[in-house]
TIGU-45470 format. One record per residue: residue number from 1; residue in three letters; x, y, z of N, C-alpha, C in turn. Coordinates in nm, 3 decimals, m for minus. Layout:
ATOM   nr  rest     n.px     n.py     n.pz    ca.px    ca.py    ca.pz     c.px     c.py     c.pz
ATOM  NUM   ALA        X        Y        Z        X        Y        Z        X        Y        Z
...
% end
This chain:
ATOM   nr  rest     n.px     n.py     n.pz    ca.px    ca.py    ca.pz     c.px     c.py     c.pz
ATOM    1   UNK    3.585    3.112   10.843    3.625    3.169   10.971    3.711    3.069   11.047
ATOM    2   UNK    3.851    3.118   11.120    3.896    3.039   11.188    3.849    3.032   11.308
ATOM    3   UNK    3.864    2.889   11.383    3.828    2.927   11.529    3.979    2.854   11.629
ATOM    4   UNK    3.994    2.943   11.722    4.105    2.929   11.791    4.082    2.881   11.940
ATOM    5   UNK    4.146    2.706   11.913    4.163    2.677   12.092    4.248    2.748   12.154
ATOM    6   UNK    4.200    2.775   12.252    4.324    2.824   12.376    4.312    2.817   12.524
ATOM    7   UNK    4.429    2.788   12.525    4.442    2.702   12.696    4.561    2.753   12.780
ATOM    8   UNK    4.477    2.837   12.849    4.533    2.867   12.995    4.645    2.801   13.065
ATOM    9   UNK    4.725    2.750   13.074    4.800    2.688   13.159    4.871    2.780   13.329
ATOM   10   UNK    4.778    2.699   13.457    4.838    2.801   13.558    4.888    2.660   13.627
ATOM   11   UNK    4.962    2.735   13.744    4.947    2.641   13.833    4.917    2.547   13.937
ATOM   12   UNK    4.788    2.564   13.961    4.674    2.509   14.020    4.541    2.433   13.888
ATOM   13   UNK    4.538    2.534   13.768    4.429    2.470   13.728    4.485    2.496   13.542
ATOM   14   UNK    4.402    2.398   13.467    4.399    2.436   13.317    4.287    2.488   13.264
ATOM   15   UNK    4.268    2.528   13.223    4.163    2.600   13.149    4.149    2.603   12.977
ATOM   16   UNK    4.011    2.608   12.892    4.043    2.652   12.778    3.894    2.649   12.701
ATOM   17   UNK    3.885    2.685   12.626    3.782    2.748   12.556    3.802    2.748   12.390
ATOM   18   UNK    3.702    2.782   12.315    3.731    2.797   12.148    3.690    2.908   12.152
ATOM   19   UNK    3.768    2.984   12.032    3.686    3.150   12.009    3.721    3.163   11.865
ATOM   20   UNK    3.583    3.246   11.816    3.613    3.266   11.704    3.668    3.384   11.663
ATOM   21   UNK    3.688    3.459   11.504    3.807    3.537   11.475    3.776    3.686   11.570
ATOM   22   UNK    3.657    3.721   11.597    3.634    3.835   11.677    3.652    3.852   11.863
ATOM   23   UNK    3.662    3.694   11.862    3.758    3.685   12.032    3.644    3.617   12.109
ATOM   24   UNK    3.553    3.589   12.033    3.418    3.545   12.106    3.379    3.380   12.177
ATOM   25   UNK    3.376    3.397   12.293    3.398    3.215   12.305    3.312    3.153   12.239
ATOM   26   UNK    3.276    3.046   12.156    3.224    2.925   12.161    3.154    2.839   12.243
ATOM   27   UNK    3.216    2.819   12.317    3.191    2.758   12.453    3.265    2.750   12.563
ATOM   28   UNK    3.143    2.753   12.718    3.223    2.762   12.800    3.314    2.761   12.813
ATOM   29   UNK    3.418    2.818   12.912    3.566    2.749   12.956    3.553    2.628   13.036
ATOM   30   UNK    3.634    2.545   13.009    3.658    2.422   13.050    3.796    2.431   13.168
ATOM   31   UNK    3.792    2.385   13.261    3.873    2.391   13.359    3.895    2.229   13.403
ATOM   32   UNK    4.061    2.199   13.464    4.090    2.090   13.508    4.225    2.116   13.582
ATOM   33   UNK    4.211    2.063   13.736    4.338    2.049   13.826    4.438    2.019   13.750
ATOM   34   UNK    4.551    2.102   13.760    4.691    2.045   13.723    4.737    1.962   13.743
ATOM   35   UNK    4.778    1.830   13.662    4.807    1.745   13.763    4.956    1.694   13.798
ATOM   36   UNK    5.001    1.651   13.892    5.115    1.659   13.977    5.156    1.498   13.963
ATOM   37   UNK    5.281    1.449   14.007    5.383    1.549   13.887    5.343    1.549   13.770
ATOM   38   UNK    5.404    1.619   13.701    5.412    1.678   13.592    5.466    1.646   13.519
ATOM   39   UNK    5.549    1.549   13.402    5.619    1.567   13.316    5.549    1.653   13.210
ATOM   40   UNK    5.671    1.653   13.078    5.621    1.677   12.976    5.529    1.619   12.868
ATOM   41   UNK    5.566    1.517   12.869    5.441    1.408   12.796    5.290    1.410   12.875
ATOM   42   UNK    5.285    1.406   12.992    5.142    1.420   13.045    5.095    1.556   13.016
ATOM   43   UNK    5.172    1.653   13.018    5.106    1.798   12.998    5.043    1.785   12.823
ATOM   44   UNK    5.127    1.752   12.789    5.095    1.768   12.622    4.934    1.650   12.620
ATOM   45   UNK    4.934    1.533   12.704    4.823    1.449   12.639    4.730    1.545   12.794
ATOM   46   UNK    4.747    1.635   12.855    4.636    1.691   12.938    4.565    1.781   12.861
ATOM   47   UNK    4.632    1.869   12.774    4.617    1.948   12.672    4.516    1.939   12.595
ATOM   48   UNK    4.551    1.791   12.534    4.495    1.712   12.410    4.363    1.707   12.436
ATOM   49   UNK    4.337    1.588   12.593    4.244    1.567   12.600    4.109    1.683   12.666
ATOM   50   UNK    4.143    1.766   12.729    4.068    1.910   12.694    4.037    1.949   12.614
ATOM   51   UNK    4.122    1.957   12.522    4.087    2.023   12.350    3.961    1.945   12.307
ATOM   52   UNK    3.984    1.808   12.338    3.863    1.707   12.247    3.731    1.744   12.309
ATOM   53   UNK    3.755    1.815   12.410    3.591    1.784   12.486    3.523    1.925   12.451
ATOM   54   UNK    3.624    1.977   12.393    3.564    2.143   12.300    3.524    2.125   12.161
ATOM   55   UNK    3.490    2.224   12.096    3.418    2.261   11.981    3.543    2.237   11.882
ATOM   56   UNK    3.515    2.192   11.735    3.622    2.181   11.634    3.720    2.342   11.630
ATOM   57   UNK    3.835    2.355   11.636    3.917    2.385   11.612    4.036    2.437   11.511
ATOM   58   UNK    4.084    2.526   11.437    4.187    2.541   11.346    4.328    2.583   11.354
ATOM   59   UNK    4.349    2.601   11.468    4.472    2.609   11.512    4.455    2.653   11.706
ATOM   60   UNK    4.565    2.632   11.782    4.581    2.586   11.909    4.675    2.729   11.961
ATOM   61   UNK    4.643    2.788   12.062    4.716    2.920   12.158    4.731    2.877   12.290
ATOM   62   UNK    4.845    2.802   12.332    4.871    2.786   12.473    4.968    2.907   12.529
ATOM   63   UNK    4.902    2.957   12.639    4.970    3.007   12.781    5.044    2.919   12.887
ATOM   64   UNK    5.173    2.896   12.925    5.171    2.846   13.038    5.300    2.943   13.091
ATOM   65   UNK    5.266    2.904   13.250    5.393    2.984   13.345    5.562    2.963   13.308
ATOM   66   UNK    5.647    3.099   13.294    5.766    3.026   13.286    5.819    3.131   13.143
ATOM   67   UNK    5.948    3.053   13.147    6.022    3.142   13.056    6.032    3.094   12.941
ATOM   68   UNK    5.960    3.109   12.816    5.991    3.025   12.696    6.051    3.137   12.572
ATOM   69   UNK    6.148    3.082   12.473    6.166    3.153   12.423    6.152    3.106   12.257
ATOM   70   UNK    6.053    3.105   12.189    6.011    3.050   12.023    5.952    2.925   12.047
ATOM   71   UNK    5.877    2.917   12.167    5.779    2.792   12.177    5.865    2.668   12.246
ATOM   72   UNK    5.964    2.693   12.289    6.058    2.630   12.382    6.085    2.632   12.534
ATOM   73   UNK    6.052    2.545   12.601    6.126    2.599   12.765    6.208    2.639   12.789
ATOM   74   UNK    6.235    2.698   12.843    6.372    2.751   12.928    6.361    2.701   13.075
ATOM   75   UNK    6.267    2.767   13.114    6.276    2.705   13.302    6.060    2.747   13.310
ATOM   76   UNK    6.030    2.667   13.396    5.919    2.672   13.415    5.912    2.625   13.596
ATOM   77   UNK    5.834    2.751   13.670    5.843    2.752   13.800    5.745    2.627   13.873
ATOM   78   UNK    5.644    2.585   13.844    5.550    2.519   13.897    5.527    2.383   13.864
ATOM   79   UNK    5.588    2.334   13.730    5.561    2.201   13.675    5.661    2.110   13.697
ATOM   80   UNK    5.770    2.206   13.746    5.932    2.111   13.781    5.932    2.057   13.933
ATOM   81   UNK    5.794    2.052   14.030    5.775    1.983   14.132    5.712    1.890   14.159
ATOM   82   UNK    5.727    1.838   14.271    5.666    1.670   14.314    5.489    1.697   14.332
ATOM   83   UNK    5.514    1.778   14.391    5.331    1.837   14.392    5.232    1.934   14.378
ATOM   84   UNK    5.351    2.013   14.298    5.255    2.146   14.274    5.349    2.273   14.342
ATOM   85   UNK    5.318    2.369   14.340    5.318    2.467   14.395    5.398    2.516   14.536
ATOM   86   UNK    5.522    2.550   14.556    5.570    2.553   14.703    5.648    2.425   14.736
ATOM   87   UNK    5.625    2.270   14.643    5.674    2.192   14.663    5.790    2.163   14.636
ATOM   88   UNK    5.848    2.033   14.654    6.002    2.024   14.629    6.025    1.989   14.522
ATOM   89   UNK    6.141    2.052   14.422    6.157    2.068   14.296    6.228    1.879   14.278
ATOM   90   UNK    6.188    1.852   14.185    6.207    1.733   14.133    6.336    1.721   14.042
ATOM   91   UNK    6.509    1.674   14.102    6.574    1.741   13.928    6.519    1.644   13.823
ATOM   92   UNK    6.464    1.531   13.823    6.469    1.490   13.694    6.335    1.570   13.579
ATOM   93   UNK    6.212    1.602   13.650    6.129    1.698   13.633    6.183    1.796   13.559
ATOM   94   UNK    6.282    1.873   13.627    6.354    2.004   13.592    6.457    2.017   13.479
ATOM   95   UNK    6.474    1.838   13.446    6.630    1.823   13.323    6.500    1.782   13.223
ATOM   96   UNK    6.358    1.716   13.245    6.270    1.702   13.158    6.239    1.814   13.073
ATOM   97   UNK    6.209    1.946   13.165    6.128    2.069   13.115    6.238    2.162   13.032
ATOM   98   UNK    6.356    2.104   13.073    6.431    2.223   13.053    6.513    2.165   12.896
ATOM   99   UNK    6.477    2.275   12.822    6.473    2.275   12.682    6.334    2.182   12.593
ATOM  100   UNK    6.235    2.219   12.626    6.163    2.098   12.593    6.075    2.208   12.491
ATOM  101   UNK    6.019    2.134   12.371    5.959    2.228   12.243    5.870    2.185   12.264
ATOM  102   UNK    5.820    2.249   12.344    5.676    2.249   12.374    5.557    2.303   12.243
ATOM  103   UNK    5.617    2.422   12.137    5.511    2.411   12.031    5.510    2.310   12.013
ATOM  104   UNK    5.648    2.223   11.956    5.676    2.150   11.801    5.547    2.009   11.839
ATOM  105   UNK    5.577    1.976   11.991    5.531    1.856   12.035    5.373    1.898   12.051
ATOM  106   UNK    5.284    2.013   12.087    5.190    2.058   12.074    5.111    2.047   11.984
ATOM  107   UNK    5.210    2.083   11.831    5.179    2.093   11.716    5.114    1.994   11.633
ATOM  108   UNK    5.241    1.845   11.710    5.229    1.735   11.653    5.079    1.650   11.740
ATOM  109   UNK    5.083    1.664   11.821    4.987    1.601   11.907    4.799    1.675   11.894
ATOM  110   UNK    4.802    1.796   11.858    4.705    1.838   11.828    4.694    1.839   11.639
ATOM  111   UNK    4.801    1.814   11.577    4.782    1.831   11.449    4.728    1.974   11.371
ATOM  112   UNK    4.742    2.067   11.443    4.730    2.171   11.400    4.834    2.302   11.432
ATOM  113   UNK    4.813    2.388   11.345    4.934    2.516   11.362    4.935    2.530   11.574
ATOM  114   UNK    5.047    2.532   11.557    4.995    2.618   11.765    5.110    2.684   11.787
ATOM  115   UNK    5.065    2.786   11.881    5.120    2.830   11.970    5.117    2.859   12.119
ATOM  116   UNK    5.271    2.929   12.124    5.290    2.876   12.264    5.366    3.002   12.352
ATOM  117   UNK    5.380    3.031   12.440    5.356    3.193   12.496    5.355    3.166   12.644
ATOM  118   UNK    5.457    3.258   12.682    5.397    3.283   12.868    5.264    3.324   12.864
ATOM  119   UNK    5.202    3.256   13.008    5.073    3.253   13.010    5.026    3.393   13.036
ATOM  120   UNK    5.174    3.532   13.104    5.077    3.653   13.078    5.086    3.742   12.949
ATOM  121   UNK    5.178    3.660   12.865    5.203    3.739   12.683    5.037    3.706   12.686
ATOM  122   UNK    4.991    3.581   12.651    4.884    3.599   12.609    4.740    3.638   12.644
ATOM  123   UNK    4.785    3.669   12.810    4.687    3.796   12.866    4.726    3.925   12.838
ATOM  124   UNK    4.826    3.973   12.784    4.836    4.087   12.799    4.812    4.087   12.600
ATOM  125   UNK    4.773    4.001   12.552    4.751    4.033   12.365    4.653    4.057   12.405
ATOM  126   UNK    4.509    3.933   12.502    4.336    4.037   12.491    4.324    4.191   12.581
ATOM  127   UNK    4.459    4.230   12.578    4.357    4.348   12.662    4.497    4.506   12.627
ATOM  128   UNK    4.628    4.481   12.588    4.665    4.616   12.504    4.609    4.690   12.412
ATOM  129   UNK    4.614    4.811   12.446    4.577    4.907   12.344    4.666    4.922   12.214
ATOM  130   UNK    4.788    4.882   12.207    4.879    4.889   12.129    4.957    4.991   12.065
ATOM  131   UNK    4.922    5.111   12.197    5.007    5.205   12.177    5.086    5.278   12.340
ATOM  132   UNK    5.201    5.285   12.300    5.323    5.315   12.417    5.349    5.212   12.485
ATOM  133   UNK    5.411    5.217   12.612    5.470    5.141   12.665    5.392    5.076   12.780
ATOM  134   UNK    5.314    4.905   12.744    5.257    4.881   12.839    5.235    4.763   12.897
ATOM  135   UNK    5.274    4.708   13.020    5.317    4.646   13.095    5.213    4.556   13.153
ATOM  136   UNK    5.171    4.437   13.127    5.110    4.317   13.220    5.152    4.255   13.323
ATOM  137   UNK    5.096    4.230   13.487    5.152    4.187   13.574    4.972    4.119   13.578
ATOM  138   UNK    5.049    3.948   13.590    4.922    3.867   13.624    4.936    3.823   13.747
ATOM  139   UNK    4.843    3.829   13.860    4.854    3.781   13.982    4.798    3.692   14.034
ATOM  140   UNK    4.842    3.547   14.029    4.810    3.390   14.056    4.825    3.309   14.146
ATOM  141   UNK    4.863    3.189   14.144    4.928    3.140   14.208    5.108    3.203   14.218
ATOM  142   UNK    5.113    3.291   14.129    5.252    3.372   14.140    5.224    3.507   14.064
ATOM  143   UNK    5.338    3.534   14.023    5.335    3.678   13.914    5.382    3.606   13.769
ATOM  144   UNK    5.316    3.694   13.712    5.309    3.641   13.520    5.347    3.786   13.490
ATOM  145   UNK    5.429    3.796   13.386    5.443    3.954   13.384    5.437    3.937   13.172
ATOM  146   UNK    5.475    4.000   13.157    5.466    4.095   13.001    5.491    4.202   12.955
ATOM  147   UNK    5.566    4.236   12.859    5.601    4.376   12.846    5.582    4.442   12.679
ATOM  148   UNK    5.488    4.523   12.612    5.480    4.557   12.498    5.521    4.684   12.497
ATOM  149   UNK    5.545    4.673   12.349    5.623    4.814   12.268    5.553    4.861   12.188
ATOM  150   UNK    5.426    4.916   12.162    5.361    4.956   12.018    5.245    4.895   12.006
ATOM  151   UNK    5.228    4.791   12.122    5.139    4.634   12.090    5.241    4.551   12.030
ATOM  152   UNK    5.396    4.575   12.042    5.471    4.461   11.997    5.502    4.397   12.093
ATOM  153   UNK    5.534    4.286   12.104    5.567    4.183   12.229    5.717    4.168   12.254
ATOM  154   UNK    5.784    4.226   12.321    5.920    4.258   12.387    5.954    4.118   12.453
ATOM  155   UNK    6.099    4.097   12.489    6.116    3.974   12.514    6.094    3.939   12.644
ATOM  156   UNK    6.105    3.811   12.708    6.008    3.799   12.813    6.124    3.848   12.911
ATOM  157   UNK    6.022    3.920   13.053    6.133    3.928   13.176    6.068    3.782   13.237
ATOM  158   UNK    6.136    3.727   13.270    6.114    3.638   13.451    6.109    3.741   13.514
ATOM  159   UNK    6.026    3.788   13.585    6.005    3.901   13.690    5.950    3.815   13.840
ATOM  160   UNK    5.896    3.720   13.828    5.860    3.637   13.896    5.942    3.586   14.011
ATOM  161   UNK    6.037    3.562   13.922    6.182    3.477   14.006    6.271    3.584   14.086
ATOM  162   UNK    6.236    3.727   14.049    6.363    3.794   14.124    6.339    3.827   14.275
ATOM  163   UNK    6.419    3.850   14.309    6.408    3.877   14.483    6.390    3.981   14.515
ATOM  164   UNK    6.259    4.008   14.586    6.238    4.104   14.606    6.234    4.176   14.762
ATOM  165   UNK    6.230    4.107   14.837    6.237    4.146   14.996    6.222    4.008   15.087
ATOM  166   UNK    6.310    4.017   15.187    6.290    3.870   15.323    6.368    3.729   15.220
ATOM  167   UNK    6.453    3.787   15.113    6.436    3.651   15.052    6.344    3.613   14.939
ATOM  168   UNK    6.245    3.659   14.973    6.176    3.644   14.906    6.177    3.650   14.735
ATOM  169   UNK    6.060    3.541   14.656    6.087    3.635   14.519    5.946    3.669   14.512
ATOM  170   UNK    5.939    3.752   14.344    5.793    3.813   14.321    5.685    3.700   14.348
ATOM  171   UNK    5.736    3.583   14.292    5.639    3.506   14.285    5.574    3.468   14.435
ATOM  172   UNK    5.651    3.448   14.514    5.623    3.412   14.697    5.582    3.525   14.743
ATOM  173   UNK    5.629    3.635   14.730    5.588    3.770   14.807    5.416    3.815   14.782
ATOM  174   UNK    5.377    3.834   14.639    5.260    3.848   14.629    5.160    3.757   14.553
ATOM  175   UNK    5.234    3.572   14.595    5.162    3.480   14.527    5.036    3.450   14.612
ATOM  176   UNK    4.946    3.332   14.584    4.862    3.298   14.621    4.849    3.249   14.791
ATOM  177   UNK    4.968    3.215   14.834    4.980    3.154   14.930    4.985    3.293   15.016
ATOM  178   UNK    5.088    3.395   15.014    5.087    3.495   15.095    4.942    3.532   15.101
ATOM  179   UNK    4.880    3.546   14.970    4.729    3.661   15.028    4.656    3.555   15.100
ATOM  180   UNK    4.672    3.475   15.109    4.565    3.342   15.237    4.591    3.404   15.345
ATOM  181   UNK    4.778    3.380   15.379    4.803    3.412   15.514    4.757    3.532   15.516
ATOM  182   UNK    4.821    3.633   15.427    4.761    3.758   15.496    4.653    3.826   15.506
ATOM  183   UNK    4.555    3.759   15.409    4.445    3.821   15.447    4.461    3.927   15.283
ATOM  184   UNK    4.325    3.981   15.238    4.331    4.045   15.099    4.397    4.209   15.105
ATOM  185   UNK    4.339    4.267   15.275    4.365    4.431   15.271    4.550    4.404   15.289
ATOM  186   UNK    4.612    4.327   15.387    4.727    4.323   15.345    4.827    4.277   15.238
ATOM  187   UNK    4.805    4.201   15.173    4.796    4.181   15.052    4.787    4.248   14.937
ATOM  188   UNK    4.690    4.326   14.937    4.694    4.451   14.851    4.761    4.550   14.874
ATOM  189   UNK    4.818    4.552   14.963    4.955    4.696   15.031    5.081    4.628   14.997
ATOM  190   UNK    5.074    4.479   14.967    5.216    4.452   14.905    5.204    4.466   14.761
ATOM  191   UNK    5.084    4.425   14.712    5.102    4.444   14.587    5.068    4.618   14.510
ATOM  192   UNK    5.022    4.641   14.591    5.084    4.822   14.592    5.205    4.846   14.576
ATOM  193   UNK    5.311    4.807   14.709    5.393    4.873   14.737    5.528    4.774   14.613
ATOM  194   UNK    5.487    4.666   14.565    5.519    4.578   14.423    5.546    4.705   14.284
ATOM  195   UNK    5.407    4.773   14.262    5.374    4.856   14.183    5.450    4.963   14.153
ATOM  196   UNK    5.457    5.042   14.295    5.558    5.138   14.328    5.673    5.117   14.314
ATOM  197   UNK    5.717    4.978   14.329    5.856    4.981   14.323    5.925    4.941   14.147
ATOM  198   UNK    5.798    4.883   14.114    5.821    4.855   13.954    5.839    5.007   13.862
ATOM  199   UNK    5.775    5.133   13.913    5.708    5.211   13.819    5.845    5.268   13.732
ATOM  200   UNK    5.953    5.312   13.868    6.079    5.340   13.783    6.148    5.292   13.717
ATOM  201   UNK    6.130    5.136   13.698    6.210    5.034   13.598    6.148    5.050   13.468
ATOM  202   UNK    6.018    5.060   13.466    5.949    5.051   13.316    5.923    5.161   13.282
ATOM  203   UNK    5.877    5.232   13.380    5.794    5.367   13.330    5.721    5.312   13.224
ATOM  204   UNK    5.588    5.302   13.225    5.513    5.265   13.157    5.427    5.382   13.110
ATOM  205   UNK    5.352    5.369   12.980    5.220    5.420   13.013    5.087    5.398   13.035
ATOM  206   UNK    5.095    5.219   13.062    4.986    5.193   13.132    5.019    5.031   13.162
ATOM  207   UNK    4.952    4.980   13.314    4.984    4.904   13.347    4.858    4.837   13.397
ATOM  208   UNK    4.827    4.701   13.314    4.733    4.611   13.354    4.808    4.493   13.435
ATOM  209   UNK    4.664    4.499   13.577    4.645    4.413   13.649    4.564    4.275   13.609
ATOM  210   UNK    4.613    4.171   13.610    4.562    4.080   13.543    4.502    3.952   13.634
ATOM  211   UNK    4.483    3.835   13.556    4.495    3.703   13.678    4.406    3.694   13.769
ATOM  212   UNK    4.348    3.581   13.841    4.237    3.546   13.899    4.259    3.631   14.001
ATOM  213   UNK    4.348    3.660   14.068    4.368    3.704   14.180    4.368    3.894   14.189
ATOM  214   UNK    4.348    3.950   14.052    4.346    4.135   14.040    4.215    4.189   14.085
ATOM  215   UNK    4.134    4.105   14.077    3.980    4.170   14.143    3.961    4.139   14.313
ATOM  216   UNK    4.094    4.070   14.321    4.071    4.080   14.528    4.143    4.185   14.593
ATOM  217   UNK    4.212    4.243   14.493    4.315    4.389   14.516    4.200    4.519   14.578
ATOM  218   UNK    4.224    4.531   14.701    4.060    4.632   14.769    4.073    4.786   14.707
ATOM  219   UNK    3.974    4.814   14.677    3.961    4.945   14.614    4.057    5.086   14.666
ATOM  220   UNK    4.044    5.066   14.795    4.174    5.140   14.847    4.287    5.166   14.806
ATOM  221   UNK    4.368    5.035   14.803    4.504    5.060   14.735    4.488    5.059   14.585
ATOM  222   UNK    4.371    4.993   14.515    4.383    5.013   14.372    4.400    5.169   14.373
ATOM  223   UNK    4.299    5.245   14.408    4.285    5.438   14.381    4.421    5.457   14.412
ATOM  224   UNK    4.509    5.395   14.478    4.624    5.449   14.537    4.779    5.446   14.413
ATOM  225   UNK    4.743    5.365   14.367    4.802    5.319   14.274    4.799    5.419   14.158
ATOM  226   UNK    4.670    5.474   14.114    4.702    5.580   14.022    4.620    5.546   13.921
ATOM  227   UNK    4.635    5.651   13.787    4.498    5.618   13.675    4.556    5.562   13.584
ATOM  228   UNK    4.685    5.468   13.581    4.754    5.454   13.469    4.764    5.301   13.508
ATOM  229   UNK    4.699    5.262   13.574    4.672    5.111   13.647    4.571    5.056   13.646
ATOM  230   UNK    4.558    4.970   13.584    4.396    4.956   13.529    4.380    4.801   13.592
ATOM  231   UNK    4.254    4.755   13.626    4.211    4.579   13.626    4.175    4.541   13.520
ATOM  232   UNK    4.206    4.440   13.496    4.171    4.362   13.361    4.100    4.225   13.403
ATOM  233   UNK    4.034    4.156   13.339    3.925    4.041   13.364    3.995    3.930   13.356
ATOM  234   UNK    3.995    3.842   13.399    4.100    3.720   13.373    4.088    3.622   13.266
ATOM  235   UNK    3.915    3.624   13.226    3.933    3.594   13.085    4.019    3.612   12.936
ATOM  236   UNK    4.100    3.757   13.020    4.176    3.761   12.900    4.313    3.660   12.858
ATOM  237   UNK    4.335    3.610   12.962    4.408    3.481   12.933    4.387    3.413   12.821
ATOM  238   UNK    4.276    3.414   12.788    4.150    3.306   12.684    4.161    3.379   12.575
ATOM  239   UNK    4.091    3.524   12.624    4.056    3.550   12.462    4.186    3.645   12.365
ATOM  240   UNK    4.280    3.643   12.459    4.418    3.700   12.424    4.434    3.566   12.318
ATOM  241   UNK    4.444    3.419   12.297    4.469    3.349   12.233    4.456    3.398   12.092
ATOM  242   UNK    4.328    3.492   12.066    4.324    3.490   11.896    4.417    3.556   11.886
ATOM  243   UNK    4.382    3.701   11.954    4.491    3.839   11.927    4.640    3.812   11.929
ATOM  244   UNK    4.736    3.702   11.991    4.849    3.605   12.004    4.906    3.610   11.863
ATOM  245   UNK    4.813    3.565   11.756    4.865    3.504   11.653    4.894    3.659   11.556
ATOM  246   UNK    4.851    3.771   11.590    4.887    3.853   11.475    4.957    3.999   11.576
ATOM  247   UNK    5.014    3.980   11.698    5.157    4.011   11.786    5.280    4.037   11.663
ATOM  248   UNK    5.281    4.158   11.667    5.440    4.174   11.630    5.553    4.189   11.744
ATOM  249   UNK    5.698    4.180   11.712    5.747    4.121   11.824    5.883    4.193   11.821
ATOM  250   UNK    5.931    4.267   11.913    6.052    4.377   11.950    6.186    4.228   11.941
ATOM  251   UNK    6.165    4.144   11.920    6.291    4.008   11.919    6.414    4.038   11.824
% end
């Protein structure tokens, strides 16, 4: 039996767990502050040293925020700052992350097969049905999005980054910081009125709510939203890691 690490990457915290081939943890999840700054070499030995404090291992499933495309960066929203989150973007941070092979160096540093995935591809592998058209939006410290074809994994949108009202982008409008200020019932009327405005771009036939932050969404606007909108547990971040590795892929 194989058993599969996998690690969460958000931007506030890391997370990760072992599971074996039926999706089942091992042991607890393990959680640790992100830490600030960020290069790339510290993320990879933050990684590492999480992994060690878990159960033996046969191959490695990282999630993190951002646009990667074959286990590569492209741009990553949260790790290219001085302190996290909202902070001021760092360029040398940002010329670090940007193109950085994040499997290959993963691979080498854990010594085993890995992979590597926006952190909501691999929430949205534990929890598709794998049939029609269906859409993951994780709600975090920002938006994580995902999009499948069949249960095949379509290429990534940045949905996060686009502008969506005041200036604003997805990620600021219904990130972590807005639902503080506003409070959860308003909050959940943006990320309603988020929903609504997504439905005609994808037309989906079903759309999971994901991410630490989908169970503070108040029952109100969830019913409002419709039956084709479902909550999903945020563990699936985790146990999406096994289901990751056998993803076919619309690329």
């Amino acid at each position: 039996m194989a058993f599969t690490l996998t690690i969460d990457c958000g931007g506030g915290g890391i997370k990760g767990s072992v599971l074996d081939e039926a999706g089942t943890m091992r042991a607890q999840p393990l959680r640790v502050p992100t830490p600030y700054p960020l290069p790339p070499d510290l993320f990879v030995k933050t990684l590492v040293q999480l992994g060690e404090r878990l159960p033996a291992h046969d191959r490695v499933t990282v999630g993190m925020p951002g646009m990667l495309r074959h286990g590569v960066v492209v741009a990553t929203p949260h790790y290219i700052t001085r302190s996290g989150p909202r902070t001021k973007i760092d360029p040398e941070l940002q010329d670090a992350w940007f193109g950085f092979d994040a499997r290959t160096a993963l691979e080498d540093a854990f010594g085993r097969p890995t992979l590597v995935l926006n952190d909501a591809e691999v929430h949205g592998a534990g929890v598709v049905a794998g049939t029609g058209c269906e859409l993951v939006l994780t709600l975090g410290t920002g938006l994580g999005c995902a999009l499948f074809d069949g249960g095949a994994l379509a290429p990534h949108l940045e949905m996060s980054q686009a502008p969506v009202r005041w200036g604003m982008s997805y990620d600021t409008y219904i990130g972590e910081h807005e639902r503080r200020r506003l409070g959860d019932a308003l909050w959940s009327r943006r990320v309603r009125n988020v929903v609504e405005g997504l439905r005609p771009v994808f037309l989906w036939d079903r759309l999971y709510l994901g991410g630490g932050n989908s169970r503070l969404i108040v029952p109100t606007q969830l019913a409002r939203m419709g039956d084709d909108v479902v909550v999903v547990p945020n563990t699936a971040g985790i146990v999406g890691g096994v289901r990751a590795w056998t993803l076919g892929t619309t690329r």
